[in-house]
N, C-alpha and C positions, 0 to 999 in steps of 0.2 A: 558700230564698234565691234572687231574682230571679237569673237569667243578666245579666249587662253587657251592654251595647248589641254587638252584631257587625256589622263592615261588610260591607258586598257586595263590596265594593274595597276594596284599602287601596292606599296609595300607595308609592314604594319603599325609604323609610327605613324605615317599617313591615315591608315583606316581607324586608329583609335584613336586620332585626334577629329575626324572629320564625325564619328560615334560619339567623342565625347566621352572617351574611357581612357583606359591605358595598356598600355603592348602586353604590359603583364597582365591583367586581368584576360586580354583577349587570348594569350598564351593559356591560361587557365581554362578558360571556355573550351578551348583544344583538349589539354587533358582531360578533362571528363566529357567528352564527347558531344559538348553544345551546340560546338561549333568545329564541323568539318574542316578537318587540312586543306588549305588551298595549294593552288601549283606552286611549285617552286623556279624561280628564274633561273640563269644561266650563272649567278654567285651563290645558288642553292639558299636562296631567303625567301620565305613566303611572299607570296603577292596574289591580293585578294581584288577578286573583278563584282560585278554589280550585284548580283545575286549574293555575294558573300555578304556586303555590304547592308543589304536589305535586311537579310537573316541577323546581322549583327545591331541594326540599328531596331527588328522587333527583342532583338534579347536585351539591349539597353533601356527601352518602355517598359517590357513589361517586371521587371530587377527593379526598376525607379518606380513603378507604384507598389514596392513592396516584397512583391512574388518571389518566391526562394527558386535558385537557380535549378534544383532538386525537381518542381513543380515543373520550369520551363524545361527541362530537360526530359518531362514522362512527355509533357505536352506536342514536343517537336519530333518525338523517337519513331522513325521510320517515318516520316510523310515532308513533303516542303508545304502541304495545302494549311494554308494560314488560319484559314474557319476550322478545319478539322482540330489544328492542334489549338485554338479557341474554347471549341467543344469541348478538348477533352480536359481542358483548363480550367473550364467554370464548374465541370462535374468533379472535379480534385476539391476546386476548393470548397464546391456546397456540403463532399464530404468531411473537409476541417470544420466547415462550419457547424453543422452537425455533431460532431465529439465535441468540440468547444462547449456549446449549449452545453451537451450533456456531462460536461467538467465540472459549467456553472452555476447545475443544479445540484451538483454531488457538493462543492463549497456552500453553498447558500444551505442545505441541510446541516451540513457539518456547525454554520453558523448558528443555525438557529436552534441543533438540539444543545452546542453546549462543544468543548475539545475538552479532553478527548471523549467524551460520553456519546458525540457524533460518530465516531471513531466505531464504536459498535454495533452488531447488529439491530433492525428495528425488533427483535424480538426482546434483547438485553436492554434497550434503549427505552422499548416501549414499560417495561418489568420497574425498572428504575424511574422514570419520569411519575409512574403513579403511586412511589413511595418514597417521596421525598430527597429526591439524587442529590440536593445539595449538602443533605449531611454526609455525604460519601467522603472519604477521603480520597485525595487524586492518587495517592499509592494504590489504592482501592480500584480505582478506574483503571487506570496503567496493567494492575495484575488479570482484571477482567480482559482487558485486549489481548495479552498472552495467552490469557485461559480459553478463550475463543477460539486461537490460531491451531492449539492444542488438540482441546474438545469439540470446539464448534461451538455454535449459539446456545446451542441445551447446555452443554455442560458449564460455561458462562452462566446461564442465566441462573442456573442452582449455583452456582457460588456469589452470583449476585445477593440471591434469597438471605444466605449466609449473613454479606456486607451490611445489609439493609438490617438486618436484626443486630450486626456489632454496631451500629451507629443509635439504635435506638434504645441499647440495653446500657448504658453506662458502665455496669458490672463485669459484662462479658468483653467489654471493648478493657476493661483495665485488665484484665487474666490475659487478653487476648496480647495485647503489648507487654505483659511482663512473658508470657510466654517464648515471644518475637524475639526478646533483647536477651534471652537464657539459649537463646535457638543458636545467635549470632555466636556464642562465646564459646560454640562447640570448634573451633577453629582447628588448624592444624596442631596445635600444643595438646590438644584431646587426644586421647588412645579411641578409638572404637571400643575397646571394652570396658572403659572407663562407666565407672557405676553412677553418672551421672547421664552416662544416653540413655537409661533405662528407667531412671528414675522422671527424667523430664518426656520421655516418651507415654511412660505412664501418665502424666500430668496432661498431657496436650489428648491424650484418650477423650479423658474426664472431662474435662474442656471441651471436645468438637460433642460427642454425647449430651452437654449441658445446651450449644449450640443447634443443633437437629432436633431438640424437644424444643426449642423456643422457634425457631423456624416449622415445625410441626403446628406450635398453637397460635400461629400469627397468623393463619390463612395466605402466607406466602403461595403457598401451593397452591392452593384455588385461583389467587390470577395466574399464576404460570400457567393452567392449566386452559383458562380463556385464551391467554396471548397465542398460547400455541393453537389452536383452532382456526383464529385469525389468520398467522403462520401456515398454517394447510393451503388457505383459500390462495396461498402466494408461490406454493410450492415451485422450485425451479423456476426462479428467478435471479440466481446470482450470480447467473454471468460465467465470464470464464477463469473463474479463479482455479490454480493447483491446488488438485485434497491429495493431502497426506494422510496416513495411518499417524494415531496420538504417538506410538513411539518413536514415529519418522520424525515426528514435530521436537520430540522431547531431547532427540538426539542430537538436532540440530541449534538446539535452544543452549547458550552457554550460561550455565551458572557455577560460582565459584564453593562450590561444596567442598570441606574436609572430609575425610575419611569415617570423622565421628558424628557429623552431619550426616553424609547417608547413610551411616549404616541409624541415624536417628529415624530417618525418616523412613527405613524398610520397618523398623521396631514398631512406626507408629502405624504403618500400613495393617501390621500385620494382630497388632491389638484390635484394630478396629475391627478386623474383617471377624476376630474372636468373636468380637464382643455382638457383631453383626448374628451371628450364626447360634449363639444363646439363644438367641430369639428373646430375649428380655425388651420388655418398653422400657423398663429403666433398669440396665445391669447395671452391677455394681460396678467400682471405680475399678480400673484396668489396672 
């Protein structure tokens, strides 16, 4: 039985039917550079000869077990040797595989400390896990992961200290929300000079002051004080995260403050730092 006529060329509904693909995907493999322009006939239309065909029928294998055309396309970039770009195939993807793993430990942690409690450093995490983090309130958590981005781990973890003493004081957690809900109502209908930012400024003094003595005699500090040694042994570890300076952080953090809101919160800044500079263990109310 005679062989059929074979062509030297075929053109490219031919070559992406005999591929098992389609003109337009092969037209694509063209634009990003998959797959090299073949010659053009004498009605200026592609026509693709054996070696195109080969090259097209390894890009359809390895696209059908999966492999992002991205991957086939570092793998084939300057060579036609088939083992090379193999090579350089299997070391791409033991590299995905790799970061993978290391995705599916960072979930699996996140799992098992807790969301968002995972979410923070093991310095915060660790501070919290051996005092009771399920009385925390998730606002509580949430405001730690800012405080963190802000401060850093340290500064977290003292406002941890804080959290851990509102959840365990009944007393200071009711001041602490009647405080909260008096904070909210400084809105835009407030003046700044209205004698209520000064009086409730004074009030949240007295209050953070009544919080730092009980945070003082809880031995908060004392594990902060182990976890961070621990912490040394780990130093520079964190990868390549961008640090900012707390004001770069603060600048870019949006919170919707009135005018009587922050000038509340410069009044409370600025009591405290008073009352700091006393040097009293217990100064009087601000």
């Amino acid at each position: 039985m005679p062989l059929p006529a074979i062509p030297r060329r075929v053109k490219i509904g031919d070559a992406a039917a005999f591929a098992g693909t389609t003109p337009r995907a092969i037209r694509h493999y063209h634009a990003i550079g998959l797959l090299a322009e073949p010659e053009r006939g004498s009605d200026d239309r592609r026509r693709y000869g054996y070696d195109d065909m080969v090259r097209l029928l390894w890009i359809r294998r390895m696209a059908d077990a999966g492999i992002s055309l991205d991957d086939i396309h570092a793998a084939f970039k300057g060579t036609t040797d088939i083992e090379l770009s193999l090579a350089r195939l299997e070391e791409a993807l033991a590299e995905k595989a790799a970061a993978i793993e290391a995705q599916r430990a960072a979930v699996n942690h996140l799992m098992e400390a807790g969301s968002p409690l995972g979410l923070l450093s093991p310095l915060v995490t660790g501070l919290l896990r051996e005092r009771s983090p399920g009385a925390l309130r998730s606002a509580d958590l949430d405001t730690l992961l800012v405080t963190e981005r802000i401060f850093g781990p340290l500064g977290a973890a003292g406002q941890a200290n804080r959290f851990i003493v509102l959840a365990t004081h009944p007393e200071l957690r009711a001041e602490e929300d009647r405080l909260a809900e008096a904070e909210t109502a400084l809105d835009d209908t407030v003046s700044p000079d209205d004698c209520r930012v000064e009086d409730l400024a004074a009030q949240r003094c007295d209050h953070e002051t009544a919080l730092a003595a009980a945070v003082e005699g809880s031995g908060l500090e004392e594990a902060l004080d182990v976890l961070l040694d621990r912490e040394d042994e780990h130093a520079g570890e964190e990868g390549d995260e961008v640090r900012m300076s707390a004001m770069e952080a603060l600048g870019k953090m949006p919170y919707d403050f009135s005018p009587a809101r922050i000038r509340y919160e410069e009044r409370v800044i600025e009591l405290l730092h008073s009352a700091d500079q006393d040097g009293d263990t217990n100064p009087p109310a601000c």
